[in-house]
NUMI-948367 format. One record per atom (N, C-alpha, C, O): atom name; x, y, z; residue number from 1. Coordinates in steps of 0.001 Angstrom, whole numbers. Example, Ala and Ser with C-alpha at 12.3 -4.5 7.8 and 13.67 -1.06 7.14 Angstrom:
N, 13190, -5690, 7800, 1
CA, 12300, -4500, 7800, 1
C, 13200, -3300, 7800, 1
O, 14236, -3319, 8465, 1
N, 12850, -2250, 7080, 2
CA, 13670, -1060, 7140, 2
C, 12900, 30, 7870, 2
O, 13409, 1138, 8039, 2
This chain:
N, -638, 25356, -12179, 1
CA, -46, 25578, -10875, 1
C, 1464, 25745, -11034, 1
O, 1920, 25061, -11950, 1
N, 2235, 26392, -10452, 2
CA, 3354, 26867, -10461, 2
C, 3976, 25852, -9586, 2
O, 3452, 25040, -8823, 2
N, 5507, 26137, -9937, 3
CA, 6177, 25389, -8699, 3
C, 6764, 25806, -7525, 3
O, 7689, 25365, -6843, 3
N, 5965, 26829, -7430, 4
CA, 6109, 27720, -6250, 4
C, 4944, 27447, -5313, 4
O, 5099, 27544, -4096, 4
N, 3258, 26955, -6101, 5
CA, 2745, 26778, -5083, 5
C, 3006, 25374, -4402, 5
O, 3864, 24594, -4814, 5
N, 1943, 25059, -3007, 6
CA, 2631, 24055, -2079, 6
C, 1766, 23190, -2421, 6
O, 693, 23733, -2689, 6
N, 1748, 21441, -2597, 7
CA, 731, 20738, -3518, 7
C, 368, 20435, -2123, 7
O, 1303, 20341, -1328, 7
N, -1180, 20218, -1571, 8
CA, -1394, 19312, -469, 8
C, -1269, 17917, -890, 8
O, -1343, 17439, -2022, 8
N, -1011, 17213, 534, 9
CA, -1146, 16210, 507, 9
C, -2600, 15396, 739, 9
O, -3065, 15463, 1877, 9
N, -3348, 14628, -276, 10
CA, -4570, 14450, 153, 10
C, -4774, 12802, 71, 10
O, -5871, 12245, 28, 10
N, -3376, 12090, 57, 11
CA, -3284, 10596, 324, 11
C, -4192, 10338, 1613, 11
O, -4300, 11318, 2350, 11
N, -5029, 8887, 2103, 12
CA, -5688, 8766, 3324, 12
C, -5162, 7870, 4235, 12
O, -5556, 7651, 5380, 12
N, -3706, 7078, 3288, 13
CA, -3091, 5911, 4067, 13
C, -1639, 6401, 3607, 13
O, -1254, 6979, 2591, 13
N, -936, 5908, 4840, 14
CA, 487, 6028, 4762, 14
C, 1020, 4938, 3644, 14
O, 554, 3814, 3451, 14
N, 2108, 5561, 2966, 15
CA, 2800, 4781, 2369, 15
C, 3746, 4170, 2095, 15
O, 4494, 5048, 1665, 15
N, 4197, 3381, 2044, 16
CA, 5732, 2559, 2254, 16
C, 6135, 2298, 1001, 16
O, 5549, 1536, 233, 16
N, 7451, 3110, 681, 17
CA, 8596, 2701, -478, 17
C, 9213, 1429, -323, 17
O, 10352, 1333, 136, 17
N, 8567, 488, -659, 18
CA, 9073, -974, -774, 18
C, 9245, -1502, -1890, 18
O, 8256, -1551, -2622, 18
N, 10437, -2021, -2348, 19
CA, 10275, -3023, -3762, 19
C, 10301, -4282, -3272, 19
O, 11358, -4894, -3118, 19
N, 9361, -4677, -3042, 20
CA, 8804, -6403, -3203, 20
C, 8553, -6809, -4340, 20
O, 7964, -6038, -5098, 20
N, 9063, -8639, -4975, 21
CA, 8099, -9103, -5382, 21
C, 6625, -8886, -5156, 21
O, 6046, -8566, -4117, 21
N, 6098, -9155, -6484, 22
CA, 4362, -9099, -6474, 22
C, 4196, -10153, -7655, 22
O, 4793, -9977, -8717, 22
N, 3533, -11036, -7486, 23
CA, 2793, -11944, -8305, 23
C, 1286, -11248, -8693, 23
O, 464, -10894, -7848, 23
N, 1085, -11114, -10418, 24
CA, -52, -10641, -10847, 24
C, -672, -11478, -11594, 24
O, -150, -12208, -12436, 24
N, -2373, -11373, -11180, 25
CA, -2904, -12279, -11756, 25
C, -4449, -11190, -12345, 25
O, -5047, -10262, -11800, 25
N, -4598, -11795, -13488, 26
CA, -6110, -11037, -14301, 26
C, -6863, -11661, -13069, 26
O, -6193, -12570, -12578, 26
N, -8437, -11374, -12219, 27
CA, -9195, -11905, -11697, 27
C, -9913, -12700, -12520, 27
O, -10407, -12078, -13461, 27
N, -10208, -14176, -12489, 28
CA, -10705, -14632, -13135, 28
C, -10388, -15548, -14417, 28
O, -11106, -16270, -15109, 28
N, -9080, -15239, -14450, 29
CA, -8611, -15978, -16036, 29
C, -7236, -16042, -15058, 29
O, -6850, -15515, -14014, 29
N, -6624, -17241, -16277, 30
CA, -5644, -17627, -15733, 30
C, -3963, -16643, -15955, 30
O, -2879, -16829, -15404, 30
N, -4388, -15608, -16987, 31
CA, -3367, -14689, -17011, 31
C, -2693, -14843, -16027, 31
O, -3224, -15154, -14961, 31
N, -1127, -14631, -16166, 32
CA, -347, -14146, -14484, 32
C, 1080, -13274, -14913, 32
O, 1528, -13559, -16024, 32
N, 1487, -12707, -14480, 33
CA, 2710, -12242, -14710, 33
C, 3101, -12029, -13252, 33
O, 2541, -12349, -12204, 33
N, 4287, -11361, -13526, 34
CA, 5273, -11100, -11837, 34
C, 5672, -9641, -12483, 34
O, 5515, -9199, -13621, 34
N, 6405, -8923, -10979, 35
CA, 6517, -7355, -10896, 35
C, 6966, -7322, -9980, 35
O, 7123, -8285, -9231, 35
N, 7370, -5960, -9745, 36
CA, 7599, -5230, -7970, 36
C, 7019, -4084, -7401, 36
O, 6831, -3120, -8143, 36
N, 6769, -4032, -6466, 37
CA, 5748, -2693, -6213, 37
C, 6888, -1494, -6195, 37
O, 8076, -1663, -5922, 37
N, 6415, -561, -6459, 38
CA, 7255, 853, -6200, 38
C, 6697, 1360, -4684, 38
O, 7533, 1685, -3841, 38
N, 5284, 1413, -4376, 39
CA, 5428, 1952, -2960, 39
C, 3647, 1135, -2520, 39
O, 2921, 1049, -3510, 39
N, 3207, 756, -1572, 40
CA, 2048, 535, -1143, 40
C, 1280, 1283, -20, 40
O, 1745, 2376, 305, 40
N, 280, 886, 551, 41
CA, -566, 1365, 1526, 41
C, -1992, 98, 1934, 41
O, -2382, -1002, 1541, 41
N, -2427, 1352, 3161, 42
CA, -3201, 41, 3069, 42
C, -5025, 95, 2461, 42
O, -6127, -339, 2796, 42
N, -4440, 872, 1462, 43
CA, -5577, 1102, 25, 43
C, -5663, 1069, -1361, 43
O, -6589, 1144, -2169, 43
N, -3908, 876, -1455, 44
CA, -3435, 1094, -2860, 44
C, -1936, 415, -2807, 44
O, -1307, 56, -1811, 44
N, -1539, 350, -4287, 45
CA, -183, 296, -4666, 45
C, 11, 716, -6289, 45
O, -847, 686, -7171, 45
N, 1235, 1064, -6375, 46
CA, 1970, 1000, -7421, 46
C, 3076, -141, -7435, 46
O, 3753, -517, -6478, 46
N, 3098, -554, -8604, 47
CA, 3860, -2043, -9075, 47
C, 4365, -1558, -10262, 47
O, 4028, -546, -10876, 47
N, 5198, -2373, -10521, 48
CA, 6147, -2834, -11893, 48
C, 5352, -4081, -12492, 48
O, 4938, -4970, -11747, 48
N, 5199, -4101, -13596, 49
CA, 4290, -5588, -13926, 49
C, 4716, -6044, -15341, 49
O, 4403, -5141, -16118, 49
N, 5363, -7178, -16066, 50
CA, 5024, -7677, -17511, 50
C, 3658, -8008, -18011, 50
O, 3403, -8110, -19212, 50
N, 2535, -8222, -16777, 51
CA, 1156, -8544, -17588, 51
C, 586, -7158, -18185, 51
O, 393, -6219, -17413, 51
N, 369, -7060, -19306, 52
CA, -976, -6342, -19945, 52
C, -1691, -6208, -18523, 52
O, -1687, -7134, -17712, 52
N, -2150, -5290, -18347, 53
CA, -3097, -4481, -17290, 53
C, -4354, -3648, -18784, 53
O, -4005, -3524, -19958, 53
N, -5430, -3319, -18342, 54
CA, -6113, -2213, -18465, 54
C, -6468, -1700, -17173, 54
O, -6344, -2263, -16085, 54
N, -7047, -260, -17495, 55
CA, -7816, -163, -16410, 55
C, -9196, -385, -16420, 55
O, -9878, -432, -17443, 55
N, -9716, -558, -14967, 56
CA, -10614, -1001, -14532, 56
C, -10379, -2619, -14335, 56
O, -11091, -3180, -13501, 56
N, -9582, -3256, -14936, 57
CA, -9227, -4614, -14722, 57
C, -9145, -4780, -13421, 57
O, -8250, -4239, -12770, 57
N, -10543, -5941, -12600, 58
CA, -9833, -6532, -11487, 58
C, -8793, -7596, -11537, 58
O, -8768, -8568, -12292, 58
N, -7837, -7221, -10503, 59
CA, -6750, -8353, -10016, 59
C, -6575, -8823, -8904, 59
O, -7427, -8750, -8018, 59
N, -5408, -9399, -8763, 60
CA, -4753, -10078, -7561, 60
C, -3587, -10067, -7513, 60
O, -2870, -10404, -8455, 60
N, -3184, -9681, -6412, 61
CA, -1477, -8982, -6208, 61
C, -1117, -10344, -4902, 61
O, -1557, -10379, -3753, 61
N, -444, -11072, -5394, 62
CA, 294, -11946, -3849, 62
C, 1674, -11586, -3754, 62
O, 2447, -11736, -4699, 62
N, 2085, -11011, -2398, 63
CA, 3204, -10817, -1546, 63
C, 3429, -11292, -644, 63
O, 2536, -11917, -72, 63
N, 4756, -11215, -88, 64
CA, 4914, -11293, 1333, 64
C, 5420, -9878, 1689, 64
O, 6459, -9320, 1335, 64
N, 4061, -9290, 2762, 65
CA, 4239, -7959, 3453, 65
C, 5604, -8040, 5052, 65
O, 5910, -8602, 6104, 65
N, 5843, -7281, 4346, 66
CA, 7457, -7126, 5011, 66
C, 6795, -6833, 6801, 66
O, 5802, -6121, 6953, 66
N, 7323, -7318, 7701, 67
CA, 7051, -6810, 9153, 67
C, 7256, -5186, 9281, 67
O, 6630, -4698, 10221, 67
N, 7955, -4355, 8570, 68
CA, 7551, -2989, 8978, 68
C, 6215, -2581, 8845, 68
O, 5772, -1710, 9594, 68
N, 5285, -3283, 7691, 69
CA, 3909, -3315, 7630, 69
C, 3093, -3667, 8686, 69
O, 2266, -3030, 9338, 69
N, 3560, -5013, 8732, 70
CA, 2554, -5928, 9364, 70
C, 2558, -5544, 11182, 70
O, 1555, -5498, 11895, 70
N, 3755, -5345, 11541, 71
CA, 4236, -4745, 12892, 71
C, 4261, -6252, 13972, 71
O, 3985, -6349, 15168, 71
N, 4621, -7090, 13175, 72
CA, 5095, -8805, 13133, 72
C, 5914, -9252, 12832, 72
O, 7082, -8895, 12990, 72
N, 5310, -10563, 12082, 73
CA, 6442, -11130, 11122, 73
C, 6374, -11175, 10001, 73
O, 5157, -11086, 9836, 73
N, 6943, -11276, 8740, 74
CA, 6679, -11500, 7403, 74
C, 5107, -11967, 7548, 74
O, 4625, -12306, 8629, 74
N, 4520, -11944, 6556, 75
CA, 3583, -12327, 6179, 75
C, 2934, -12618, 4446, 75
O, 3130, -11639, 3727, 75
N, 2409, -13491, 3931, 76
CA, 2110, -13908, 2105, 76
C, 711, -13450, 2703, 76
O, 43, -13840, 3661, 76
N, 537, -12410, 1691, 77
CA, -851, -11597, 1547, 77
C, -991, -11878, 81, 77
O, -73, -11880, -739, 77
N, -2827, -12221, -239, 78
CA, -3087, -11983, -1753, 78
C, -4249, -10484, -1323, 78
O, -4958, -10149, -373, 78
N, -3941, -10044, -2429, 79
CA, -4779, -8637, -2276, 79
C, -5863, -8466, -3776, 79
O, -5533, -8568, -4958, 79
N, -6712, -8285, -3403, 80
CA, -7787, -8094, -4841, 80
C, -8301, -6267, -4586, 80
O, -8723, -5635, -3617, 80
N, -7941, -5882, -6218, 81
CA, -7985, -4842, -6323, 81
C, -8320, -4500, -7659, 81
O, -8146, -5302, -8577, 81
N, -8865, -3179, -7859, 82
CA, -9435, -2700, -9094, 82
C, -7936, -1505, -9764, 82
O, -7446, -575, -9124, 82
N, -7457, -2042, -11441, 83
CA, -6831, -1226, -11878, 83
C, -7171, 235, -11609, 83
O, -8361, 471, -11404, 83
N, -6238, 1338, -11574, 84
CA, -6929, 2734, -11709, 84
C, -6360, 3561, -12926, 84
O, -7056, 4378, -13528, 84
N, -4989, 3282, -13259, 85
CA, -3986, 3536, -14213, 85
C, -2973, 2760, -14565, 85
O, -2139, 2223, -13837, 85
N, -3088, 2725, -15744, 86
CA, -1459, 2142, -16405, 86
C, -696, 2966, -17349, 86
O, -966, 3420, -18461, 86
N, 271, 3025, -16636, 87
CA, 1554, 3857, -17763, 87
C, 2757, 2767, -18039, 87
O, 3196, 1770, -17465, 87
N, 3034, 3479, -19188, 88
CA, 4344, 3169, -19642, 88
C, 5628, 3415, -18896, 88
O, 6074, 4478, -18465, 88
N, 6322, 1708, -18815, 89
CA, 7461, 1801, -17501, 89
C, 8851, 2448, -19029, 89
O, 8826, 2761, -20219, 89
N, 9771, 2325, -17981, 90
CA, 11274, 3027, -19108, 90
C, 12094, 1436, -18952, 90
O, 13236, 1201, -19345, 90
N, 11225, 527, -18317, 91
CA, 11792, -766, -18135, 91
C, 11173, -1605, -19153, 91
O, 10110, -2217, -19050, 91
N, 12178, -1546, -20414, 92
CA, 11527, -2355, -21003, 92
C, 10316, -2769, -21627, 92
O, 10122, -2055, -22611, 92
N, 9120, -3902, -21426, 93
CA, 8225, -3917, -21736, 93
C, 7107, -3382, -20720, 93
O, 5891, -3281, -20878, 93
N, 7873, -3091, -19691, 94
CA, 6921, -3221, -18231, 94
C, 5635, -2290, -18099, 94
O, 5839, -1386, -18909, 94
N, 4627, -2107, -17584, 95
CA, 3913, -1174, -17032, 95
C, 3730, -1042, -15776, 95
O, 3617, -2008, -15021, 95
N, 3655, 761, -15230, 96
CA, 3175, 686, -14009, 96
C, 1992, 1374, -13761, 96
O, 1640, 2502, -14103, 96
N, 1178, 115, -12810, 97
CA, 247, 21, -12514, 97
C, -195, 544, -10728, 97
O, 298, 185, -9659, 97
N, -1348, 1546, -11048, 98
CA, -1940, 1860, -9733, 98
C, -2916, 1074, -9951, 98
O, -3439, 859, -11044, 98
N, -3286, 477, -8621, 99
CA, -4635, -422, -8431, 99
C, -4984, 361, -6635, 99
O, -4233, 653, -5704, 99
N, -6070, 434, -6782, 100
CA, -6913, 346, -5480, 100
C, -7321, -934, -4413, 100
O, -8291, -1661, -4627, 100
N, -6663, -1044, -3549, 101
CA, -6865, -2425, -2704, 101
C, -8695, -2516, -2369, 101
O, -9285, -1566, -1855, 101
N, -9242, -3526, -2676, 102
CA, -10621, -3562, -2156, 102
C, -10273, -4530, -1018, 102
O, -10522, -4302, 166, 102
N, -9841, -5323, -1357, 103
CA, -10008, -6132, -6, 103
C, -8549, -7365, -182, 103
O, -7933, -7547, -1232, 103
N, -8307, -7985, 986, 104
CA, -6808, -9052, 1456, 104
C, -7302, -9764, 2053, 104
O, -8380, -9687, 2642, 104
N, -6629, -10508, 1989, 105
CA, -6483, -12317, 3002, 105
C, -4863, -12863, 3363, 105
O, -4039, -13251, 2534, 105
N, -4727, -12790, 4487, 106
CA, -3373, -13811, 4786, 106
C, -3628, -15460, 4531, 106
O, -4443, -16293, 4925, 106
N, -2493, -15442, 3670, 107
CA, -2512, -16824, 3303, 107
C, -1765, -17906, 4309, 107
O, -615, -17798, 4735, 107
N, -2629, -18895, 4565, 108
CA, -2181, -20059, 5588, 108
C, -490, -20615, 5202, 108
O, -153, -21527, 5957, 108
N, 22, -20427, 4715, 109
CA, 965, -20759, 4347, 109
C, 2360, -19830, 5272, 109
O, 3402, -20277, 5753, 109
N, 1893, -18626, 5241, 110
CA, 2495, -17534, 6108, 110
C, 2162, -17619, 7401, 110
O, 3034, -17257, 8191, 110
N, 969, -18059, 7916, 111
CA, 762, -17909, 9613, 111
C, 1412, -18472, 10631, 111
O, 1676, -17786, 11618, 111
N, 1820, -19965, 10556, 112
CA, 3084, -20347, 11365, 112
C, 2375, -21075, 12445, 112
O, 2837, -21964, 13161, 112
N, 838, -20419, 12459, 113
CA, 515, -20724, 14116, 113
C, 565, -19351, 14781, 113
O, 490, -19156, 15995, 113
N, 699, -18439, 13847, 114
CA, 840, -17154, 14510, 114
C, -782, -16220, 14982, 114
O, -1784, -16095, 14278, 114
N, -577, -15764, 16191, 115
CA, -1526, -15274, 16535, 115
C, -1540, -13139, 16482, 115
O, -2153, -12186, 16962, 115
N, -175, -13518, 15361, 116
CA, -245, -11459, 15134, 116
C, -1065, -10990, 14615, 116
O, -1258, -9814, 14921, 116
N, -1805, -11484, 13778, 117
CA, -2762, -11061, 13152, 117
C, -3425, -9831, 14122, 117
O, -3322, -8617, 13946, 117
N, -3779, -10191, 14658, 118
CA, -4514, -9368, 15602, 118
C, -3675, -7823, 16155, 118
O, -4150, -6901, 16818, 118
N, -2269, -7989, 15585, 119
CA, -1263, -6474, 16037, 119
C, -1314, -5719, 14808, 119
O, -935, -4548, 14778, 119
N, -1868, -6466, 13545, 120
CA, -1182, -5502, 12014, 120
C, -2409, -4383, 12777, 120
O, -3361, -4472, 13553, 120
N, -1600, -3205, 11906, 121
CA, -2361, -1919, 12886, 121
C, -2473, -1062, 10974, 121
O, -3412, -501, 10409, 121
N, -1381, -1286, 10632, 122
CA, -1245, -382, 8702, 122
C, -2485, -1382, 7898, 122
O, -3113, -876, 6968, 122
N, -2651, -2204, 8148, 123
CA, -3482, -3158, 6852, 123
C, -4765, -3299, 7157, 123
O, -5336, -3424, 6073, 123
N, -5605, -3354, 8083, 124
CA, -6793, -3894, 8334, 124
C, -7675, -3235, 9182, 124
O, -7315, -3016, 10339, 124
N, -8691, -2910, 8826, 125
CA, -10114, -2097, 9863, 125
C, -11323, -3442, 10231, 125
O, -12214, -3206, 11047, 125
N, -11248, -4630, 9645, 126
CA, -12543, -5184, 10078, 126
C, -12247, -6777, 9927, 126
O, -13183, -7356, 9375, 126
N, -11488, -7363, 10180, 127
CA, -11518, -8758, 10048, 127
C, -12805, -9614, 10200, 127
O, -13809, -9303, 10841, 127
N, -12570, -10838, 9436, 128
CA, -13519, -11802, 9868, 128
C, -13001, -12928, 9340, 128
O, -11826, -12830, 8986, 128
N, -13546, -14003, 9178, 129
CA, -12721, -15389, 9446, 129
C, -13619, -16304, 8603, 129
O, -14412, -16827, 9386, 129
N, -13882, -16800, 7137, 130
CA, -14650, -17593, 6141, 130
C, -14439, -19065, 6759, 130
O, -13586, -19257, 7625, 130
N, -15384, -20245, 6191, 131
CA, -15191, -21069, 7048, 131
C, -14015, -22395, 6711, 131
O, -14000, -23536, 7172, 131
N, -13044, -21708, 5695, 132
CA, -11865, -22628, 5380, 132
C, -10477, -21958, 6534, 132
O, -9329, -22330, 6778, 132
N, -11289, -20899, 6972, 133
CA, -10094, -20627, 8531, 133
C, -9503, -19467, 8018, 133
O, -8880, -18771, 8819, 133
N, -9578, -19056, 6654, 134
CA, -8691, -18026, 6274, 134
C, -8749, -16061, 6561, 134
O, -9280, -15162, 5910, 134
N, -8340, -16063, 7196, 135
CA, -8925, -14450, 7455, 135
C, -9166, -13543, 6578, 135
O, -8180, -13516, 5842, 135
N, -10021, -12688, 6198, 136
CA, -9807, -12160, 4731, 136
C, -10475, -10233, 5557, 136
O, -11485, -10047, 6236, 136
N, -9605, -9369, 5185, 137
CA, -9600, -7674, 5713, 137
C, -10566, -7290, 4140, 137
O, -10585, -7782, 3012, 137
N, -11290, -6155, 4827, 138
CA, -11481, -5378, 3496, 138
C, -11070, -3568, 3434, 138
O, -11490, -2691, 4188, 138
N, -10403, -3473, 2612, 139
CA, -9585, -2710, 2298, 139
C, -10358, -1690, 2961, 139
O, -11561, -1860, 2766, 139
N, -9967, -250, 3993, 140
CA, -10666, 768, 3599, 140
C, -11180, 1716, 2537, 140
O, -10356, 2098, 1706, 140
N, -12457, 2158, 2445, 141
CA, -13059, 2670, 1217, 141
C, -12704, 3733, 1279, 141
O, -13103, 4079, 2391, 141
N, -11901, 5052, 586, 142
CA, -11768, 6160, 732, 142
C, -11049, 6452, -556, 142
O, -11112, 5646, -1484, 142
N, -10260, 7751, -664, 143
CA, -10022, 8464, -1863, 143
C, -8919, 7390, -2646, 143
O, -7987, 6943, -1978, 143
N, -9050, 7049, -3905, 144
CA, -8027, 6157, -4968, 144
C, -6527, 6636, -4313, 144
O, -6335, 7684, -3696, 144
N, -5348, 5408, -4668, 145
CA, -4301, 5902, -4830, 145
C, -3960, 6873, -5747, 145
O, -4338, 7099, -6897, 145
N, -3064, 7473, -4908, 146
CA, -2251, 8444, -6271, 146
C, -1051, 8731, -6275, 146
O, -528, 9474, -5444, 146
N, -426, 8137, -7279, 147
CA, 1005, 7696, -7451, 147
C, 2274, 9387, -7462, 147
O, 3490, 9246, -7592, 147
């Protein structure tokens, strides 16, 4: 393809250029490293990370989603998601990592007593409520991120 033709856009969620902290964790083992995202959605992200990633590796990404997201207040989200790619960062040892969001939970620690949950409009299609109180979204299913 030339750079003359026009690339569509075939992303399915909007995306936000945010550098947040991100806490990374292997699913399942106690691995963890820390990072920053380069941009998210509410299906995917790209991060900065020191942990070893492969792909296909499930993880866990914990943030606090900034209120331009949430269309609230801050909020500490953990997000579980399936690697899709890892490249080589120019930072050092770092890699960046696309993962696919499968599914989130707001963590009690962030809620306040807050009843916004119910306004995030970017993050969530189906809530429901497990019986330790914690709300947990599952990601919409549609086309992978692509960075």
């Amino acid at each position: 393809m030339s750079t003359d033709q026009v690339q569509l856009e075939r992303r399915g969620a909007q995306r936000f250029d945010f550098q947040l902290s991100v806490s990374v964790r292997l699913a399942g083992s106690e691995c963890e490293g820390c990072g920053f995202t380069q941009n998210l959605s509410a299906r995917g992200a790209l991060f900065h990370t020191d942990l070893p990633l492969s792909e296909a590796d499930a993880v866990e990404l914990t943030l606090v989603m900034p209120s331009e997201i949430t269309l609230a207040e801050n909020m500490r989200v953990r997000c579980r998601g399936k690697v899709l790619r890892v490249l080589s960062s120019a930072v050092g040892t770092r890699s960046v990592v696309a993962v696919q969001l499968e599914g989130y939970e707001f963590l009690a620690e962030a809620e306040g007593g807050s009843s916004a949950f119910a306004r995030i409009s970017a993050l969530h299609e189906h809530p429901h409520e497990d019986e330790t109180g914690t709300r947990e979204h599952q990601a919409p299913a549609r086309s992978p991120l692509r960075p």
